[in-house]
Each structure stands twice: as C-alpha cells, then as structure tokens.
C-alpha positions in Angstrom: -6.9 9.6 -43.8 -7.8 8.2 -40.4 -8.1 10.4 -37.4 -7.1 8.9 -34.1 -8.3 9.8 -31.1 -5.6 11.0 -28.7 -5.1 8.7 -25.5 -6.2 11.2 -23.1 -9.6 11.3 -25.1 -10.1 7.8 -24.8 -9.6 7.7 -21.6 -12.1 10.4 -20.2 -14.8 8.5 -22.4 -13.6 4.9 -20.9 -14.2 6.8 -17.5 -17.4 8.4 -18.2 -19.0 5.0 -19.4 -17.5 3.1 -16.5 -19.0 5.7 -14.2 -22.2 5.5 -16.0 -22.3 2.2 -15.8 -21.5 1.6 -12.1 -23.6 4.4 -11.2 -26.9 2.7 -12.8 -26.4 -0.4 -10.7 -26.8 0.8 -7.7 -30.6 1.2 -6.2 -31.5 4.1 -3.8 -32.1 1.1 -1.1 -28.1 0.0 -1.0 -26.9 3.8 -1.0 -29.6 4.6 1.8 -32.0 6.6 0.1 -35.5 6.3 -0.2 -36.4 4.8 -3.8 -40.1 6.8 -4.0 -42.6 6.5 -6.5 -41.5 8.5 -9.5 -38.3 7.5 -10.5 -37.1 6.4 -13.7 -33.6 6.6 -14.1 -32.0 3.0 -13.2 -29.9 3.1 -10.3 -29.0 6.4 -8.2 -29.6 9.8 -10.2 -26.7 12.0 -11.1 -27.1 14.8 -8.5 -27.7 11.8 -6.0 -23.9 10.5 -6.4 -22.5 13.9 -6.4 -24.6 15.2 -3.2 -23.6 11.7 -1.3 -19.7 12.0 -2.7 -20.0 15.8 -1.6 -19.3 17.2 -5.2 -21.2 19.2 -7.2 -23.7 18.4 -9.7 -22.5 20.1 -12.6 -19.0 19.0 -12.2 -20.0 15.4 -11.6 -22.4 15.8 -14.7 -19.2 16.5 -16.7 -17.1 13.6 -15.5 -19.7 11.3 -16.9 -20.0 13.8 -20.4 -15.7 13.1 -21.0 -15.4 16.6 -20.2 -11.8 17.7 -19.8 -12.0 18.4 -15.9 -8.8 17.7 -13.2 -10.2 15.4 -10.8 -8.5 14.9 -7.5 -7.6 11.7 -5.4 -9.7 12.8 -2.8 -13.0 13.2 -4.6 -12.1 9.5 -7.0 -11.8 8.1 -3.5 -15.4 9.7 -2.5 -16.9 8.9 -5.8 -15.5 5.0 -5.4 -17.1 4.5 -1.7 -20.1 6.0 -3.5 -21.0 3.8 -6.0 -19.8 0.7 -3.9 -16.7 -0.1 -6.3 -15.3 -3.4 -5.4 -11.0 -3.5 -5.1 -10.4 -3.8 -8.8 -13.3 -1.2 -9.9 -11.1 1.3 -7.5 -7.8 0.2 -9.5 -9.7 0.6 -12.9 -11.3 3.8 -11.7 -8.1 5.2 -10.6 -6.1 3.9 -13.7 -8.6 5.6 -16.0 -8.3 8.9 -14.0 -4.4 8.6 -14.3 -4.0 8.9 -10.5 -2.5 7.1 -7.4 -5.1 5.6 -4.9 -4.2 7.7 -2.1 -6.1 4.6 0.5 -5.1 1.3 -1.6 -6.3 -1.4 -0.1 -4.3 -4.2 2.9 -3.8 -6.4 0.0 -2.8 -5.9 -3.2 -2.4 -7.6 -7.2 0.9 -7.9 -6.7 0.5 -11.0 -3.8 -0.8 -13.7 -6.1 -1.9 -16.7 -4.5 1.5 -18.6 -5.9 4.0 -15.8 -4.0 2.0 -16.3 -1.0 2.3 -19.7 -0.8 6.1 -19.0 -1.7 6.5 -17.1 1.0 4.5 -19.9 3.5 7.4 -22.8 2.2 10.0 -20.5 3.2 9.4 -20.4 6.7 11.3 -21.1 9.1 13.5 -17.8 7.0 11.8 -14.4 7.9 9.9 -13.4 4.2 7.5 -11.4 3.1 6.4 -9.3 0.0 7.0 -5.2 0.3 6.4 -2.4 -2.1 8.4 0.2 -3.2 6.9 2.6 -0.4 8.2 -0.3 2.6 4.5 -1.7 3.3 4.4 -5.1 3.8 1.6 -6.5 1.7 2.0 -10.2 2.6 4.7 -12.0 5.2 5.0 -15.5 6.6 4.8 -17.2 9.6 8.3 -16.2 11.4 8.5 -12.7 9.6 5.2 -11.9 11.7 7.6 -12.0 14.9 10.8 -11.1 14.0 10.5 -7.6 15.1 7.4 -7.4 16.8 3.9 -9.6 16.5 2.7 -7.7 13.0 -0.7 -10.1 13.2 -1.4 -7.6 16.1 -1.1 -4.5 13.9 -3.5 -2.6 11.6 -3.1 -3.7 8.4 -2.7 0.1 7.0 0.2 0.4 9.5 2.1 -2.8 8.1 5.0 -0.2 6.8 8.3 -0.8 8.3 9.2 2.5 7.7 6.6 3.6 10.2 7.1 0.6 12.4 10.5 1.1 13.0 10.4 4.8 14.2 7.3 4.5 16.0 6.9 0.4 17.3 8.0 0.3 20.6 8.9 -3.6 19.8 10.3 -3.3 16.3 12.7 -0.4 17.3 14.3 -2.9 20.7 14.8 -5.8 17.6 17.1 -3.3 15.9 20.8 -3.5 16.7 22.6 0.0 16.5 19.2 1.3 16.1 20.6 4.8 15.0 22.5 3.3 11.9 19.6 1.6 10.8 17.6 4.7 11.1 20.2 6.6 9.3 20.1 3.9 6.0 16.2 3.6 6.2 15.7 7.3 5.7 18.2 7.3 2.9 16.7 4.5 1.5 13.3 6.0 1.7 14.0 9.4 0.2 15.6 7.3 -2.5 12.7 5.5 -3.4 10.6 8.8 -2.8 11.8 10.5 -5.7 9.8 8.9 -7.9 6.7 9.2 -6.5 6.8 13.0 -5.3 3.4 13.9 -6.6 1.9 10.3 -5.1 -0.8 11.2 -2.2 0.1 7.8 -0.6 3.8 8.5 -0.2 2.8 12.3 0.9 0.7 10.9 3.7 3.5 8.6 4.5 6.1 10.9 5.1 3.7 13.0 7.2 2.4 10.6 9.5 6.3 9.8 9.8 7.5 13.3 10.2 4.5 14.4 12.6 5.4 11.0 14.8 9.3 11.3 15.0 12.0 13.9 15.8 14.5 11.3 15.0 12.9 11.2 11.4 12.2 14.2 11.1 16.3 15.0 11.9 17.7 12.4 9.5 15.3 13.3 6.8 16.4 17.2 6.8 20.1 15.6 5.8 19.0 14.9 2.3 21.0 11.3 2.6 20.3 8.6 -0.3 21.4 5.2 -0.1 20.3 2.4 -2.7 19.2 -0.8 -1.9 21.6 -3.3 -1.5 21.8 -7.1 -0.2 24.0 -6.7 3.6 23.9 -8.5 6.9 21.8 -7.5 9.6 22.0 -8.0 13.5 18.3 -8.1 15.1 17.7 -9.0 19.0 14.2 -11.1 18.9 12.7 -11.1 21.8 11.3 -14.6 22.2 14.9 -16.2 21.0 17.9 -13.6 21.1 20.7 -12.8 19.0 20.0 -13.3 15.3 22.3 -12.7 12.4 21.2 -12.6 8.9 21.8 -11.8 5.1 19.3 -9.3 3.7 18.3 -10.6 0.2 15.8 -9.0 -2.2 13.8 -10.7 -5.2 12.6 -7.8 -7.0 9.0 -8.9 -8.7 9.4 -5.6 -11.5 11.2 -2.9 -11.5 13.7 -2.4 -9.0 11.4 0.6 -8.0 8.6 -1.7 -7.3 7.2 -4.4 -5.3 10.2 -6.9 -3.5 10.2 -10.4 -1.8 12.7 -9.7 1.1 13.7 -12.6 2.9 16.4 -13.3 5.3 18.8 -16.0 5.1 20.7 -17.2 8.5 24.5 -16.3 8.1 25.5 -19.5 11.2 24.0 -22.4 12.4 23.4 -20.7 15.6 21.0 -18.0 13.9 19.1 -20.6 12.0 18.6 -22.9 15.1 17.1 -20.0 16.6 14.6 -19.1 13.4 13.6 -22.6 14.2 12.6 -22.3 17.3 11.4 -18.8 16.1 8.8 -20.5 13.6 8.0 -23.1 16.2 6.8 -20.7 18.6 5.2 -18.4 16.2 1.3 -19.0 15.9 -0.1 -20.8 12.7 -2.1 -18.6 10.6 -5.5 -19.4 10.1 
C-alpha cells in the first residue's frame, strides 16, 4: 500500500529546499557582510539570514528542516528582502507558506503584456485593470486623468478606494460625492469578506479608517452593495461634464482582478474623452 504524503508536508519540504537554495546563492559581499577567511558554507550561513531578517536562529533553522512552525507575513516579508528574492521568488515563497504578501509589488501577473496593450487601444475610453481590493495595477492613457493625474501618484497608493476619500482631485471629479462614498464602502466591505484574515486588506482599511471620518462613518453602517454595471456622472477638470456607463470584464472570479472601462453614454461625453486623451501626456 502506498503512503502519500499529506499536502501540508510537501509543502514545508518544497519551502525548506527553496529556502536552502536561495539562501546558498547569495555571498556575504551582496548582503553586506564581510566574507573572511574561513568560511565554507556556500552563500550566507544560517544564523546570518536569521540575524539580518531579525529572527531567531533556531526558528529559522527549522523552517529550512520542514519543521511544522506558523510563520507570519511579516517575517516571509523579512526573510524575502533577505535573500534578495526577485517578484516571482516572493509569489512562490509566499504561495509555499500559504500566506498573502502583505507588500505585493506595483505590478502584478495578472497585467500580461496582451491586457496592457488592450487597455492602450482602448483609449480615448477611460480603462484600466483593478483587483478585487480596488488597486489599480495597470490603466491607460485618459484613465490616468479622469479623476486626477494618477502618473503623479505612488504606485502603492494607486487604490481608488483610498484615492477617492483622501485625493483632494479625485474626490472634486465625483458628482454627489456622498453617494458615491456610500456605494464604495458597501462595495468594499463586500469584497472584504473574503479576505478578512489578508494583511493587505487589513492595512487597507486602516490606512482608510485612520485617514477619513467620512469612511470611518459609512463603514460603521455595515452596508453591502455588489458590483454592478451603472452610469456615472464625473466633473474632469481639464474638459467638464462627463457621463458614462461603468462596465466590468472580470479576468477570474468575480472576486478577483477586473478590466473597468467606461463607455460614453452621448456624443457630447465622448467628444470630450477625445479631447481628454488628446491632452493627456503619452506614456513613455
């Protein structure tokens, strides 16, 4: 009779040689420590990853040995910046540990080079690509300055959740900005529920709640609201009054990642996406 292994096993020993192996390529010289004239172990020494990740020894020693240890976001995150792991070592790393990246990176697998150039054809209509947690992972040439000029922000605040309580220029592109704060919260405490336990979406609602009373009102309501394809009213600043159909091309799940792209509802609104596009600057 054959014995398998249970997943969990596998897993903690896939982790342990990954680690192992990652950890033997680096050289004392590219984690800035001194190489001296004894050493024999290839790469950086055990104790020398967990002392520059700030974990201990022994408990670092047993995540290599496929001990059966709870290991944290926090201290995969440490461990990754450690050893120098590139975007998709950090997605395997974290995907072995069964966690969420708590810092994922600006980009992501989802924006393959085909949906980006999607996205690029569609201009002059307002697209981009948005995970379930409302960041914006990829958007093209008029969607950068519908609501406010996004090539201007930090990529890890690209969230229009946080944009659109906290932007001083997203928030004046908002017709009946209360309503659309009321539907956004709903929306977002909708989507939430799945991911309760996620650091990303923990820090996320944090940074929102700490940054707005309004959110912080709306959110103590306990609302939820499903997506759904509706017409919006925005105000741009560089060419007025703009009236649109919200549309959503869901890439997975509905839970996941989304193109959203708007689609003029008259003539006038898509004369004025025109000239939107027109005086929007080319990406490089």
């Amino acid at each position: 009779m054959t014995t398998v292994a249970p997943e969990s096993d596998v897993r903690r020993h896939e982790l342990a040689a990954f680690l192992r192996s990652r950890r033997e390529r680096i050289t004392p010289e590219q984690a800035g420590l001194p190489r001296g004239s004894r050493r024999r172990t290839p790469g950086l020494r055990r104790e020398e990853v967990a002392q520059l990740a700030s974990v201990g020894v022994t408990w670092y020693t047993w995540l290599e040995q496929a001990r059966d240890i709870k290991v944290s976001p926090q201290v995969l995150d440490a461990i990754a910046r450690t050893l120098l792991l590139d975007r998709s070592e950090r997605t395997h790393l974290f995907s072995l540990s069964g966690a969420v990246d708590p810092t994922p990176g600006s980009t992501c697998p989802t924006v393959s080079p085909a949906l980006a150039a999607m996205i690029e054809q569609l201009d002059p209509l307002p697209s981009c690509i948005q995970n379930s947690r409302y960041d914006i992972l990829a958007y093209n040439r008029t969607y950068g300055q519908l609501f406010c000029d996004l090539d201007a922000v930090a990529p890890e605040d690209r969230n229009c959740m946080l944009l659109s309580y906290t932007n001083e220029d997203w928030r004046s592109s908002l017709v009946d900005l209360h309503e659309v704060h009321r539907l956004m919260a709903a929306k977002f405490r909708a989507s939430m529920a799945e991911h309760l336990a996620e650091p990303a979406w923990k820090v996320l609602l944090k940074r929102l709640e700490a940054a707005s009373p309004e959110f912080r009102e709306l959110w103590a309501r306990h609302e939820v609201v499903g997506p759904s394809a509706r017409t919006k009213h925005f105000h741009n600043r560089h060419v007025g009054s703009l009236r649109v159909n919200h549309t959503d091309l869901w890439l997975g799940p509905s839970s996941g990642p989304r193109m959203v792209t708007y689609i003029p509802v008259d003539a006038e609104s898509r004369d004025r996406l025109e000239r939107l596009y027109r005086l929007a600057p080319a990406t490089v």
